[in-house]
C-alpha positions as CSV (number, residue, x, y, z in Angstrom):
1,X,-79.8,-89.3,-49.8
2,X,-77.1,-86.8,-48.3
3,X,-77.9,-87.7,-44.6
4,X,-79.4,-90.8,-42.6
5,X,-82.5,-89.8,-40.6
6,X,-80.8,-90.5,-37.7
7,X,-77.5,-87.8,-38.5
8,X,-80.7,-86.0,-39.9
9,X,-82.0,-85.5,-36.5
10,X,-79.0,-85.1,-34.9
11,X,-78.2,-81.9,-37.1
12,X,-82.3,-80.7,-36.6
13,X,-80.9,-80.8,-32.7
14,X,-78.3,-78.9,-32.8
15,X,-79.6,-76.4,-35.2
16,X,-82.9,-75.9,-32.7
17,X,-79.5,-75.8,-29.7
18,X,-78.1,-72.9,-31.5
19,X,-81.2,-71.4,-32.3
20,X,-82.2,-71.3,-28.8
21,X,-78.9,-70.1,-27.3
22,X,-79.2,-67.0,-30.2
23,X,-82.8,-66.3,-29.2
24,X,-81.6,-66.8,-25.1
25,X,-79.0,-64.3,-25.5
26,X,-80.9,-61.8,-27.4
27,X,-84.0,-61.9,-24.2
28,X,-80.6,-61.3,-22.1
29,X,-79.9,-58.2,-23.8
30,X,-83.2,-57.3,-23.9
31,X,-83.9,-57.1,-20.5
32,X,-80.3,-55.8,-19.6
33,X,-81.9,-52.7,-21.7
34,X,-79.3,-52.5,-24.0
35,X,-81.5,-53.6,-27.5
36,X,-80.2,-54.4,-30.8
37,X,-83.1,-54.3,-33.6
38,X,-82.4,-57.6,-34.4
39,X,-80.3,-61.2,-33.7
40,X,-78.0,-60.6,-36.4
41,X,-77.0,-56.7,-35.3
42,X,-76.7,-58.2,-31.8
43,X,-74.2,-60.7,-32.8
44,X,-72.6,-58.6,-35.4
45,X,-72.2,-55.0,-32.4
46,X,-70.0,-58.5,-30.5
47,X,-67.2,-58.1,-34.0
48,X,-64.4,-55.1,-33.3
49,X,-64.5,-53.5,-37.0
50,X,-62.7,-50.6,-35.0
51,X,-59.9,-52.4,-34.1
52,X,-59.4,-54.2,-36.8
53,X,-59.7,-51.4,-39.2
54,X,-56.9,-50.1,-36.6
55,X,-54.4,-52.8,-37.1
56,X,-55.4,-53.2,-41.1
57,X,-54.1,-49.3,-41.1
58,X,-50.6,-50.1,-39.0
59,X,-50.0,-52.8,-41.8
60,X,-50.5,-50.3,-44.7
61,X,-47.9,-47.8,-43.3
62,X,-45.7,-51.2,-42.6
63,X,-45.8,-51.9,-46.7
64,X,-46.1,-48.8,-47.3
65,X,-43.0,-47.6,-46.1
66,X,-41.2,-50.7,-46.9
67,X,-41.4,-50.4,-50.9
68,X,-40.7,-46.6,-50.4
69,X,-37.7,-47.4,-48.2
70,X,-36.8,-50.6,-50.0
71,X,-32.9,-50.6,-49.4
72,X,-32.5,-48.3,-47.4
73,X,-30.4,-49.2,-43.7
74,X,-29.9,-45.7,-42.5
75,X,-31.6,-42.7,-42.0
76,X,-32.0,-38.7,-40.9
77,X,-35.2,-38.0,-39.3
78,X,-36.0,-33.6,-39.5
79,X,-38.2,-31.6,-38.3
80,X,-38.4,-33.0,-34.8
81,X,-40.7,-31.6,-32.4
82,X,-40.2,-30.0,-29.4
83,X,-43.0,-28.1,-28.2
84,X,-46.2,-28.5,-26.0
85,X,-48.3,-30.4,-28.8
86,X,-48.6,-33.9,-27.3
87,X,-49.8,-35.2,-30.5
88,X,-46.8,-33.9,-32.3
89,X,-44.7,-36.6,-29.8
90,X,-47.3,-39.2,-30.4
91,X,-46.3,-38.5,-34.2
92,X,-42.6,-39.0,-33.9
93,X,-43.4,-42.4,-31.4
94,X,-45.4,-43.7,-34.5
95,X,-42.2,-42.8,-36.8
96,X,-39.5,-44.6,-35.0
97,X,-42.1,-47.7,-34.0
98,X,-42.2,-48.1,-37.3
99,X,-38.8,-47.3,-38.1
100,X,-37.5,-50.1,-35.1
101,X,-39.9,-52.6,-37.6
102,X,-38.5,-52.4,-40.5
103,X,-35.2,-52.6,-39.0
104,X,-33.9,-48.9,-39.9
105,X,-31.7,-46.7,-37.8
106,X,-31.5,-43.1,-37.3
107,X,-28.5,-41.4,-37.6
108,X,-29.3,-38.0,-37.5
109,X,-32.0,-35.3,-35.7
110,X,-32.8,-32.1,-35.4
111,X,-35.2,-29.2,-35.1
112,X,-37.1,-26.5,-37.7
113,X,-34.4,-24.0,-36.5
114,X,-31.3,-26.1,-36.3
115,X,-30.7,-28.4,-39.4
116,X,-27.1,-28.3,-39.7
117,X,-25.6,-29.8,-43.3
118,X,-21.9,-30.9,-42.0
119,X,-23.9,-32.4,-38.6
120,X,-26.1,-34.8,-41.3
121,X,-23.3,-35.6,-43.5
122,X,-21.1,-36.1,-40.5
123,X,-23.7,-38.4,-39.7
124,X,-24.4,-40.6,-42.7
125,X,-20.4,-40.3,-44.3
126,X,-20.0,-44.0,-43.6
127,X,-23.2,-45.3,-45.1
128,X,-23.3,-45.8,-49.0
129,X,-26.0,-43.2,-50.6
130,X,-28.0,-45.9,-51.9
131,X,-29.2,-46.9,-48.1
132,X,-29.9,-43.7,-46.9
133,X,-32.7,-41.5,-47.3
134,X,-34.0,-37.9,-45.4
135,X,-37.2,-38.6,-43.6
136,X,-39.3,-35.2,-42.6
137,X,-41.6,-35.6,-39.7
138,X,-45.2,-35.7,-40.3
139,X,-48.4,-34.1,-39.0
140,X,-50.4,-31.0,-40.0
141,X,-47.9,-28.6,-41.1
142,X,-47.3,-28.5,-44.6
143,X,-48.5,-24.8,-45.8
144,X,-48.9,-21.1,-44.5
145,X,-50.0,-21.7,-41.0
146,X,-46.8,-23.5,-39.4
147,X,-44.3,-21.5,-42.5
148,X,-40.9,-22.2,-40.5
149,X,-41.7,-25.8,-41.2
150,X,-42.6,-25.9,-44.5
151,X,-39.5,-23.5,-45.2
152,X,-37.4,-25.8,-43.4
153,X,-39.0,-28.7,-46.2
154,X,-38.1,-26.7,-48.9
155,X,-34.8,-25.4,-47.7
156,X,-33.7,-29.4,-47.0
157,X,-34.6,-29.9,-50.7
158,X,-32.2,-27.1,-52.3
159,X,-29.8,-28.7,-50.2
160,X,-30.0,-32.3,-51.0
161,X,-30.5,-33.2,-54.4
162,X,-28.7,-36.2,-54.6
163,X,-30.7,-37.9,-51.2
164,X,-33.7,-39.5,-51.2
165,X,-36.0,-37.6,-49.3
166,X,-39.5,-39.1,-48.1
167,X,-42.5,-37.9,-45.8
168,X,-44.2,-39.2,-43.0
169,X,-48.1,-38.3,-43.6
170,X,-49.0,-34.9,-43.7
171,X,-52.2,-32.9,-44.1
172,X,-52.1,-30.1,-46.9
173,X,-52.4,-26.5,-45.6
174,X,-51.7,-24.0,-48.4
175,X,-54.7,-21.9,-49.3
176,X,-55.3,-22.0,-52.8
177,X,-57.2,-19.2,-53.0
178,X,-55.1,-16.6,-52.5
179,X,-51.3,-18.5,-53.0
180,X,-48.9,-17.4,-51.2
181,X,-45.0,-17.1,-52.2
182,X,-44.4,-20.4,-50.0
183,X,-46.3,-22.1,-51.8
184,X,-44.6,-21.2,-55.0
185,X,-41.3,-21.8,-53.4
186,X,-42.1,-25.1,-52.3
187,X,-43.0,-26.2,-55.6
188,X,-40.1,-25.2,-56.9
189,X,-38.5,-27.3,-54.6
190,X,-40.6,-30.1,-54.7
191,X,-40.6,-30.4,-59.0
192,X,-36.8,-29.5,-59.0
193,X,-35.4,-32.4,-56.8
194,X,-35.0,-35.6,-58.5
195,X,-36.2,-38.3,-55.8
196,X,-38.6,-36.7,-53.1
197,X,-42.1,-38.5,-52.2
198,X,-45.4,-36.6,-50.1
199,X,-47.3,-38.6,-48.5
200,X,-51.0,-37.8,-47.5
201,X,-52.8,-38.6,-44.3
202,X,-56.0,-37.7,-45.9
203,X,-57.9,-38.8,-49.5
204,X,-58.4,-35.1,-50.0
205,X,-55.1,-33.9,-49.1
206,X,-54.1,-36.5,-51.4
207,X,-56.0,-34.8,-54.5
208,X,-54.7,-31.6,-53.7
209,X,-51.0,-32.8,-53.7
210,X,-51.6,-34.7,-56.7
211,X,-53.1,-31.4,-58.3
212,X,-51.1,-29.0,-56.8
213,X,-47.8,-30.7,-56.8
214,X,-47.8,-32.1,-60.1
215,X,-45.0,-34.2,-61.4
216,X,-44.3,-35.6,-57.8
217,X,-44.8,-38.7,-56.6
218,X,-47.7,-38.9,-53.6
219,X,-48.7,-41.9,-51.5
220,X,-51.9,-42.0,-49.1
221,X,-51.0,-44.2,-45.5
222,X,-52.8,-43.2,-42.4
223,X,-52.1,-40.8,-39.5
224,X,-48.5,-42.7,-38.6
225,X,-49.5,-42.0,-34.6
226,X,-51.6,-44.8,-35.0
227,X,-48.9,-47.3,-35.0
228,X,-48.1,-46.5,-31.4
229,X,-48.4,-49.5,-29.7
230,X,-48.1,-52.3,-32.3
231,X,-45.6,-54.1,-30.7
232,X,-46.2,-54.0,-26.9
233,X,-42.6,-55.0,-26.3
234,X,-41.1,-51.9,-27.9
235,X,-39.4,-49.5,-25.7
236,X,-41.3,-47.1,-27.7
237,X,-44.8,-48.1,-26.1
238,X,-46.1,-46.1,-23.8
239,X,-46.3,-47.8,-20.4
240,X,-50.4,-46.6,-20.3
241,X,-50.5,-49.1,-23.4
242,X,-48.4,-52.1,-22.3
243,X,-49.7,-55.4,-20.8
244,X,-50.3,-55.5,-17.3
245,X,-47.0,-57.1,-16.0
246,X,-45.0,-55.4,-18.2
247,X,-41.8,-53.5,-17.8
248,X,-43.0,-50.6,-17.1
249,X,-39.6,-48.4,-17.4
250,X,-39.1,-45.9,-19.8
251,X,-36.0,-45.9,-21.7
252,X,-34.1,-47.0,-18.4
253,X,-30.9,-44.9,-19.3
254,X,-27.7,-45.2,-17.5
255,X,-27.6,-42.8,-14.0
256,X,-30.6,-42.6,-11.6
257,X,-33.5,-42.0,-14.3
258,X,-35.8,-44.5,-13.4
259,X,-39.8,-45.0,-13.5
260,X,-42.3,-47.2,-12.2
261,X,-45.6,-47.9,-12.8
262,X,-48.2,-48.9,-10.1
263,X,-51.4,-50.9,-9.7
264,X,-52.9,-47.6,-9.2
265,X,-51.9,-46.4,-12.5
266,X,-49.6,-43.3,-11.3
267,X,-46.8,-42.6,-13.2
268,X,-43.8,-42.1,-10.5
269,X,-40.8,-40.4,-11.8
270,X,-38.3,-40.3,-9.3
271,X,-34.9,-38.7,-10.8
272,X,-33.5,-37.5,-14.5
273,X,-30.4,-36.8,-15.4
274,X,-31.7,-34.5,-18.3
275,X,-33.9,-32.9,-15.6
276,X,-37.3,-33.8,-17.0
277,X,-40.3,-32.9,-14.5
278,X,-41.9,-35.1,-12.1
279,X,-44.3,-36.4,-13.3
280,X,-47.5,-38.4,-11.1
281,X,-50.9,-38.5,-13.0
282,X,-53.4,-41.3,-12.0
283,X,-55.1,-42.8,-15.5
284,X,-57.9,-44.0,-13.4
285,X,-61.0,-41.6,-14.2
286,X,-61.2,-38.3,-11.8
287,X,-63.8,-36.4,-13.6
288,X,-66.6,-37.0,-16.0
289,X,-65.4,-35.2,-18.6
290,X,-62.5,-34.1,-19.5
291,X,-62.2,-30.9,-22.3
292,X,-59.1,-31.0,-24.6
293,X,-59.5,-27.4,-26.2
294,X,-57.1,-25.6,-28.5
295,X,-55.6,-22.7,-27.6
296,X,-53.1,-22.3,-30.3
297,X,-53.9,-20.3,-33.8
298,X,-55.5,-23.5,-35.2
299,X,-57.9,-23.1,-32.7
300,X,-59.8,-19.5,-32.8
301,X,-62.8,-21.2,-30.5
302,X,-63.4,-20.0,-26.7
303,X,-63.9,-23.7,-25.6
304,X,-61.1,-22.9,-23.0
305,X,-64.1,-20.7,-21.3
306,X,-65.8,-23.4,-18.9
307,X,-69.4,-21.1,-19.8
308,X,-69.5,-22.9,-23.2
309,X,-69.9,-26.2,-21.0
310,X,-72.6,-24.8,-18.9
311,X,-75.1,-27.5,-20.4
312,X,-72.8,-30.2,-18.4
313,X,-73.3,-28.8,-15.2
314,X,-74.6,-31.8,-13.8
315,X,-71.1,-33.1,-14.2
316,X,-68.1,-32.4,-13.0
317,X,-66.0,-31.2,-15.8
318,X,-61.8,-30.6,-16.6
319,X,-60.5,-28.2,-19.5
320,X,-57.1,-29.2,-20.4
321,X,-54.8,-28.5,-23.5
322,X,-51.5,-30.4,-24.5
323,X,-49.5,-26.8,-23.0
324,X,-50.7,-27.8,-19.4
325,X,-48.0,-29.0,-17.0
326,X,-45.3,-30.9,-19.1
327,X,-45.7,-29.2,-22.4
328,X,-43.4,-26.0,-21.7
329,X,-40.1,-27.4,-21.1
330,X,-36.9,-26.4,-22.2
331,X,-34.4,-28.7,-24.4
332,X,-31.9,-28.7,-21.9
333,X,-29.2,-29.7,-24.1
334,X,-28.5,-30.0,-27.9
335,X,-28.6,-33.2,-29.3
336,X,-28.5,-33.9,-33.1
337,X,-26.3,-36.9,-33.5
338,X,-23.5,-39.2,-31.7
339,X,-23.2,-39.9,-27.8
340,X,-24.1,-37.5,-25.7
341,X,-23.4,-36.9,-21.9
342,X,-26.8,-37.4,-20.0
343,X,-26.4,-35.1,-17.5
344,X,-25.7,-38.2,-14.4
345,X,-21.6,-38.2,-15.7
346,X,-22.7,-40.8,-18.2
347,X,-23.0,-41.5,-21.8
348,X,-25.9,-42.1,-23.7
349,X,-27.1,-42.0,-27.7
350,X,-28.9,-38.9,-28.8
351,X,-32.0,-40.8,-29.7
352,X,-32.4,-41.9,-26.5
353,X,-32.7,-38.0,-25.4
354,X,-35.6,-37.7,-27.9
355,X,-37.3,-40.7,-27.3
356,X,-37.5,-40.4,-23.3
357,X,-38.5,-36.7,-24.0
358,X,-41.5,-38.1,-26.6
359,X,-42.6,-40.9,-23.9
360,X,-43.1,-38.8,-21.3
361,X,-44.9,-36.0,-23.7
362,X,-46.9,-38.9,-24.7
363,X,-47.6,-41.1,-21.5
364,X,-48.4,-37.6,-19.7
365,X,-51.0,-36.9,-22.2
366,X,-52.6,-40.2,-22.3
367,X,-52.8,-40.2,-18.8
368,X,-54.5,-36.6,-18.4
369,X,-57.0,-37.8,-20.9
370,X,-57.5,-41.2,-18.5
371,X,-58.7,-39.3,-16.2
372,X,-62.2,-38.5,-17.8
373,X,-64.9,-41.1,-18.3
374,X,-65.2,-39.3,-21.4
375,X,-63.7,-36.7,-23.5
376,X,-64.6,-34.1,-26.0
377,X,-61.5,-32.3,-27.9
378,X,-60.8,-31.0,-31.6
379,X,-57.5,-31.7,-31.4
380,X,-57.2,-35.0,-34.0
381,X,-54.4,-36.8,-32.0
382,X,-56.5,-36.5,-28.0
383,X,-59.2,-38.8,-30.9
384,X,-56.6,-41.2,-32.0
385,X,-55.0,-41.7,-28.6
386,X,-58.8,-41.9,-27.3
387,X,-59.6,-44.9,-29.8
388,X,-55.9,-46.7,-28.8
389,X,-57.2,-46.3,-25.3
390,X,-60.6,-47.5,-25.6
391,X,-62.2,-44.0,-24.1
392,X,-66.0,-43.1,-25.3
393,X,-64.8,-39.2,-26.6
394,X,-66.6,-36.4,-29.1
395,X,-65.0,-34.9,-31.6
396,X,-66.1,-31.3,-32.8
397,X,-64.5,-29.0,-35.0
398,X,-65.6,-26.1,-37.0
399,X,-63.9,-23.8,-39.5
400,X,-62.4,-24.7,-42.5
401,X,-59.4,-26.6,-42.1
402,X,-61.1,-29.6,-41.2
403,X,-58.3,-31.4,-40.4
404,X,-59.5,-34.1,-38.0
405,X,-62.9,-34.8,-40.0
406,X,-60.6,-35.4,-43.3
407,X,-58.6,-38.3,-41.8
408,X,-61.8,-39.5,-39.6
409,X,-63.5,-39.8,-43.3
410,X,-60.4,-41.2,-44.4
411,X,-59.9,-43.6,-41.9
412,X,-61.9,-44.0,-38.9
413,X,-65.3,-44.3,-40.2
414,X,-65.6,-47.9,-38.3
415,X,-65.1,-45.9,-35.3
416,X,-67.4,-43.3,-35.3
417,X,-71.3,-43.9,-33.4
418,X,-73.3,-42.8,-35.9
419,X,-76.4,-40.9,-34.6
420,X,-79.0,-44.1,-35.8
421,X,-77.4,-46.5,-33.3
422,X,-79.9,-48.0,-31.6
423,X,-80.1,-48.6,-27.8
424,X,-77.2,-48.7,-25.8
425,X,-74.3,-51.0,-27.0
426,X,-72.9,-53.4,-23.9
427,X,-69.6,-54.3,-25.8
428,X,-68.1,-52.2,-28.8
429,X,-65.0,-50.6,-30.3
430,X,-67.1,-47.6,-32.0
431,X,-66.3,-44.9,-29.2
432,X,-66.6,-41.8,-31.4
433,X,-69.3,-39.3,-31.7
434,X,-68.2,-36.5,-34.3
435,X,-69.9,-33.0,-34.5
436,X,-69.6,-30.0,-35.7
437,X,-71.4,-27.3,-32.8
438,X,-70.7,-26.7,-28.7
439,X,-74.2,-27.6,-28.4
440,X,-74.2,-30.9,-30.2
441,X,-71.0,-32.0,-28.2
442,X,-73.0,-31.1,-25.0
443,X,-75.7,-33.4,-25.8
444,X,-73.7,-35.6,-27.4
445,X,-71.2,-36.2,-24.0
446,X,-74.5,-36.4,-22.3
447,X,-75.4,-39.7,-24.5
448,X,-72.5,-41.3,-24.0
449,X,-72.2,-40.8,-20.5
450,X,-75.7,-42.6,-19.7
451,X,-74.2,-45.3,-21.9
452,X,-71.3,-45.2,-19.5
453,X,-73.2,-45.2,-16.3
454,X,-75.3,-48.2,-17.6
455,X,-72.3,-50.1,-18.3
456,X,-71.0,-48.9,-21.9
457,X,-67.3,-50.3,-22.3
458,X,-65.1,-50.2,-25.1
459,X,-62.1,-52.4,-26.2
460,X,-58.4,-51.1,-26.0
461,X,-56.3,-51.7,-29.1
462,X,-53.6,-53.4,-28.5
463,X,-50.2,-54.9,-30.5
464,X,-48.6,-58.0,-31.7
């Protein structure tokens, strides 16, 4: 006999308890209107498989990049950005997050039109070979479109055949039907040096670096943006993302720079000594909806023309881009490598220049989007900083780069609503709706907003 009747009955009780308590909840939900076809989907839409496919993905680039950069102390990080993409700053936050993880300094910056050789070298000389290695900034760059990028690859690669030189993830770009001489230069390039790795952001721009590329060694690790945030203590947070009671300063450099970051939510910059502008954007929602469009030769769509968004008229709407406001501003000084004078008659490091810059390009963009209940865009990085910040958003994109749809595939498939969800979820991390038409955003913003209004709210992700 495996039980006594009387630990018999005891387990009959509190198997008719839990019974109850499941069917209890499940009437609850029912009447709250928001229905699940069953008790086990009810329980199961209660699991974060967002989230957790989030932090599963932070931990692949972590080992990831620690067996490709096994030894190495010391580093030169090229092809910096400096430019009105936001997502392009939210790239580089990702790169020296992960960077500050696995304990690994940077030495050495610079732009697509200002690599210097004597500047890096100047920069490394005191650091054995064997612990350094070229790092080249990530994103969706590599082929025709962006060419004074790719040329800047390929020219860093005739130059340094005796570094190791590895990628943060990329998308592949090159048209293959009609190749172009870039392309045959870079894999000239890329077969000629002795120790360079690609890495993909995508499964199918990993086949076509593995087919195109052949002879090099390719890796697949997620969009490295996505490890924003994983440790909320870093200075490389942004403050939108950090526990409430935080410190909420941004690089606190030495002068008057100083920030603060209220109750409210508003960003208050009061001075810079590199002359950054002031910046004051409430993250508490404004509008409905909130457009991110492109504008930029990636984009080729008129969803900058508030006509196309006539069918939310019922709404009040915002059309943004990443140029808006903060995005135009000049580099107001030059700063590669070494101390640097801040502008306030004090000294600072260069990286501290380009990671201030990078916060505020970030935390301005994530706030902007905060200000919608919801957002559609088709730029890829307004969807990942949308899933950090737990913000119901569409995704549309036609043509035939497909860049956001391959990593989404890739990677974010736990996040995406798919269009057989029944009901209306109370509690989930799934806050993506991706398609492929204007009029299929329209209606599919118009979705999640009643989800919204009857009390739709989905989890932040957040760090260690």
């Amino acid at each position: 006999m495996l039980f006594s009747p009387s630990s018999r009955n005891r387990l009959i009780l509190l198997s008719t308890i839990i019974a109850a308590s499941i069917l209890l909840l499940y009437s609850q939900a029912e009447q709250a209107s928001y229905v699940y076809g069953s008790v086990s989907h009810y329980v199961t839409s209660l699991s974060t498989p967002c989230l957790d496919s989030i932090q599963h993905q932070r931990q692949i680039l972590l080992s990831s990049y620690a067996e490709s950069l096994s030894g190495v102390t010391h580093v030169a990080l090229l092809d910096a950005p400096w430019h009105h993409n936001s997502g392009d700053s939210a790239i580089w936050l990702g790169e020296v997050a992960l960077l500050e993880a696995l304990g690994i300094e940077i030495r050495y910056v610079c732009q697509h039109d200002d690599y210097s050789v004597p500047e890096l070298e100047a920069a490394l000389e005191d650091v054995p070979n064997s612990q350094t290695a070229i790092l080249l900034h990530g994103g969706g760059n590599f082929g025709d479109i962006w060419g004074g990028h790719q040329k800047l690859r390929n020219r860093i690669l005739t130059d340094q055949p005796n570094r190791k030189i590895r990628h943060f993830p990329q998308t592949f770009e090159f048209s293959l039907e009609r190749p172009s001489d870039l392309l045959e230069e870079s894999l000239k390039a890329y077969q000629s040096h002795p120790d360079v790795e690609i890495v993909a952001r995508d499964s199918e721009s990993l086949r076509l670096f593995e087919e195109t590329f052949t002879g090099v060694q390719v890796r697949l690790t997620p969009d490295v943006a996505l490890f924003i945030g994983f440790n909320q203590d870093s200075p490389f947070t942004p403050p939108i993302m950090r526990a409430p009671g935080s410190d909420m300063t941004i690089l606190n450099l030495q002068g008057s720079f100083y920030t603060s970051f209220e109750q409210s939510s508003a960003l208050q910059q009061v001075s810079s000594p590199f002359g950054w502008p002031i910046l004051s954007l409430q993250s508490a929602a404004q509008y409905d909806v909130v457009v991110v469009a492109r504008g930029d030769k990636e984009g080729g769509q008129n969803r900058q023309d508030a006509d196309v968004w006539s069918g939310l008229s019922d709404y009040s709407v915002a059309i943004r881009d990443w140029g808006d406001e903060w995005g135009n501003i000049k580099r107001p000084v030059k700063a590669n490598f070494g101390e640097i004078d801040n502008g306030a008659g004090h000294k600072t490091t260069f990286m501290d220049y380009w990671n201030q810059a990078a916060l505020l390009r970030v935390q301005w963009a994530m706030s902007m989007i905060s200000t919608g209940k919801l957002i559609i865009s088709d730029r890829l990085h307004t969807d990942i900083m949308a899933i950090l910040l737990g913000i119901g958003h569409v995704v549309i994109e036609t043509g035939s780069l497909r860049k956001v749809e391959r990593v989404s595939d890739t990677w974010l498939t736990s996040c995406i609503i798919s269009e057989d969800t029944p009901g209306q979820p109370r509690l989930t991390d799934a806050n993506t709706i991706f398609v492929h038409s204007e009029n299929e955003a329209i209606r599919a913003a118009q979705r999640l907003l009643r989800w919204i209004e009857g009390g739709a709210n989905w989890s932040h992700v957040h760090g260690k």
